[in-house]
N, C-alpha and C positions, 0 to 999 in steps of 0.2 A: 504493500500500500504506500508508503515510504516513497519507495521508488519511482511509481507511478503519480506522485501526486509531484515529486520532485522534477519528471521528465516534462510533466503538463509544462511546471510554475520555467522552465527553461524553454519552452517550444514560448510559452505563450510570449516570455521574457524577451524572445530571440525577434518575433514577430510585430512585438509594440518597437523595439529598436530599429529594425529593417524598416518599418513605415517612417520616424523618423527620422531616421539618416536619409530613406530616400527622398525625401518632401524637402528635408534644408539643404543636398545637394541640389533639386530642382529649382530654388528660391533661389541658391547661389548661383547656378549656372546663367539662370534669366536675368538673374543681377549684375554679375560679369561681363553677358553676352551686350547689356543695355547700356554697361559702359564704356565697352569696347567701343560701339557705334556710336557715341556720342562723343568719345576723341578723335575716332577719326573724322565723322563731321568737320570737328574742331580744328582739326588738320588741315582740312579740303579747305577750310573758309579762311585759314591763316595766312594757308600760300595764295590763295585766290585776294586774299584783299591786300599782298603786297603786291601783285602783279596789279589789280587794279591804280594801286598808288603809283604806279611806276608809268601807268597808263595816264593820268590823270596829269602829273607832273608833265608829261609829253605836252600833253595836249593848253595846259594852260602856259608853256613857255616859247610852245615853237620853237624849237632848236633847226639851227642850220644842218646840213649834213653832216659837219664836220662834227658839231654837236651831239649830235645825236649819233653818232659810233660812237662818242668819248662816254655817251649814257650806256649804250648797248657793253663796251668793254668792261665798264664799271660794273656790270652785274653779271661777266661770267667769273663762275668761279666765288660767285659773295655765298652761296647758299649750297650745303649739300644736296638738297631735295630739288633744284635745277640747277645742276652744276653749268650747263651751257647758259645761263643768264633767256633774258628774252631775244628774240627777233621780228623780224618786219618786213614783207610784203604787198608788192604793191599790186594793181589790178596787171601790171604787162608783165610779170612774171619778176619782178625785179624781188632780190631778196637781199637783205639788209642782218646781219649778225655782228656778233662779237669778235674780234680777229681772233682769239684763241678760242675760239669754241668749237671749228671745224665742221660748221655747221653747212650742209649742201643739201638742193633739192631740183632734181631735173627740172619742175615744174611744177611751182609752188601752186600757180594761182587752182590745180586739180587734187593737191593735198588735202586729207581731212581736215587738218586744224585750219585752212581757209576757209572751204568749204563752210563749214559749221561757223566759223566766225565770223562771216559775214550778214550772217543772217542777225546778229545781235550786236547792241553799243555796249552793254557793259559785257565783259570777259563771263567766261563761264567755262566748263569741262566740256572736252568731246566725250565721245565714247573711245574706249580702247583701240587699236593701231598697230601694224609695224609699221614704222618709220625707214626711211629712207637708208640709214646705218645697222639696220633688221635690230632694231629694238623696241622691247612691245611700251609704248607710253601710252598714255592722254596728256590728253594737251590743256590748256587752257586760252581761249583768245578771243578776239573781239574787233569788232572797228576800231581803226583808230582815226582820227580825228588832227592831225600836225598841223594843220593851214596850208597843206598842198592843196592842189587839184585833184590829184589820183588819189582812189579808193583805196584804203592800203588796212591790213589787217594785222596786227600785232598777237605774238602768243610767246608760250616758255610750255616746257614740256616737263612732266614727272616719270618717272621710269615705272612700271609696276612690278620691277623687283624693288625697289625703295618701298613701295605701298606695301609689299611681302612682307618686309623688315615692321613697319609700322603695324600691321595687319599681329603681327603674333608677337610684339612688344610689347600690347596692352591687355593679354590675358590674362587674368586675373587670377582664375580657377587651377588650382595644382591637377598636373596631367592632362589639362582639358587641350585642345588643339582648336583651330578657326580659319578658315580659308573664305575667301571674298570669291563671288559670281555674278556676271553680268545678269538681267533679267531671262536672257538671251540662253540661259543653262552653262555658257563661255567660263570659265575660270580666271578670275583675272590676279588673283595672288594667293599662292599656296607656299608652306617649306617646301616643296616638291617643283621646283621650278618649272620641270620637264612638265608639269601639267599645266601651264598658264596657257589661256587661251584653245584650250582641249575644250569639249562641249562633253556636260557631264553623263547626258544619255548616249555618251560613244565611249565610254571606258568601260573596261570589263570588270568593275567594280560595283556589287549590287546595292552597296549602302549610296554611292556617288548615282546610280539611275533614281534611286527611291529619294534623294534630293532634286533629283532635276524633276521626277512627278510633282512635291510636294511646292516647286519653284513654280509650275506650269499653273498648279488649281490655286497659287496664290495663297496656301494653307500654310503656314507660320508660328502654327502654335506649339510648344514643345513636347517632344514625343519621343518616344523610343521606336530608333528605327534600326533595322537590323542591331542589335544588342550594343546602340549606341543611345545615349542621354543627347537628346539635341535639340539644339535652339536657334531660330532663325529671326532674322528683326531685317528693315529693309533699311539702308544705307540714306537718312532724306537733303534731299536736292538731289538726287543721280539716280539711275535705275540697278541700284547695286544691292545686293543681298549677302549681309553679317552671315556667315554659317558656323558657327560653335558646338562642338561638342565632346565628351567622356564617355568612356568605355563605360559601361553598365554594372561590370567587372570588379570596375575600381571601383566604383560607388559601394 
């Protein structure tokens, strides 16, 4: 009798514990995951509003040509997270960079960061890219406004292995891991470099399709998917999706 009332008071003991560890691993994962994406937000809008300062500054001084290389060279090399500083484009293809930046484009004015940046005044993110030197960025860019005649379009570029680095810098959760995806199902920063830009219903990984379903219906709430703790939050201003999560295991 002993025995049995002892094995109960332990199953039961085992069972009230396992519900609460797993409930404040869930609290902390959503916690983690919620502020993951709200630094890197923090990030996006950091570098985004010194490129707009830099933009802004153009625009209220009018710099000559001559001027305006000595701003462009001044900012390569100022910032790790765009080490080539900004550049500038004009409508006849003309490109304008930093002399150390080695910055080249057969044909700017059919590039993505023009493309997209002409269509807006204030600066904003493209979507993801290889760029001309086969490195996967976004950009950020915008009209610019100099007091030329020609349309010309100013931008600077982030790498998304940098975003990688920031992406799993701010993890919170011990053991938990997080990788960033376009709406698109697209990978756009993983430790796994080799998978940036892989689309997650083409990998032969059943937990990576069971995120691209759960990316497609727009479903986000945190779940147990193949024997993972996971939690998804969407990236706002961009069409970017936080992906977090812990082995079930470790839990």
């Amino acid at each position: 009798v002993v025995i049995i009332i002892m094995a109960l008071l332990v199953g039961f003991s085992y069972y009230i514990s396992r519900r609460i560890i797993h409930n404040y691993s869930r609290n902390l994962l959503n916690s983690s995951i919620n502020n993951q994406a709200n630094q890197i937000e923090a990030w996006l809008n950091e570098n985004l509003s010194s490129f707009q300062m830099v933009k802004q500054a153009i625009e209220k001084t009018k710099p000559n040509q001559q001027q305006m290389q000595g701003i462009l060279d001044a900012y390569c090399g100022f910032h790790d997270n765009y080490p080539q500083g900004l550049y500038i484009a004009d409508e006849n293809g003309h490109l304008m960079s930093a002399a150390g930046a080695g910055k080249t484009e057969a044909d700017p004015v059919q590039s993505v960061w023009y493309q997209e940046g002409i269509t807006r005044w204030h600066m904003g993110f493209t979507d993801a890219y290889t760029n001309e030197a086969g490195e996967a960025v976004i950009s950020a860019s915008g009209i610019l406004d100099d007091g030329s005649d020609a349309v010309k379009v100013i931008s600077a570029d982030l790498t998304l292995q940098r975003i990688s680095i920031i992406v799993n810098s701010f993890i919170e959760m011990e053991q938990a891991q997080a990788f960033l995806v376009n709406d698109d199902g697209s990978v756009l920063a993983h430790q796994d470099h080799a998978l940036i830009f892989k689309k997650l219903d083409e990998l032969d990984d059943p937990f990576m399709q069971h995120i691209a379903d759960k990316i497609v219906e727009q479903d986000y709430h945190l779940s147990e998917i193949d024997q993972n703790m996971t939690a998804m939050v969407p990236i706002e201003g961009t069409e970017w999706i936080l992906v977090s999560y812990i082995p079930t295991n470790v839990v």
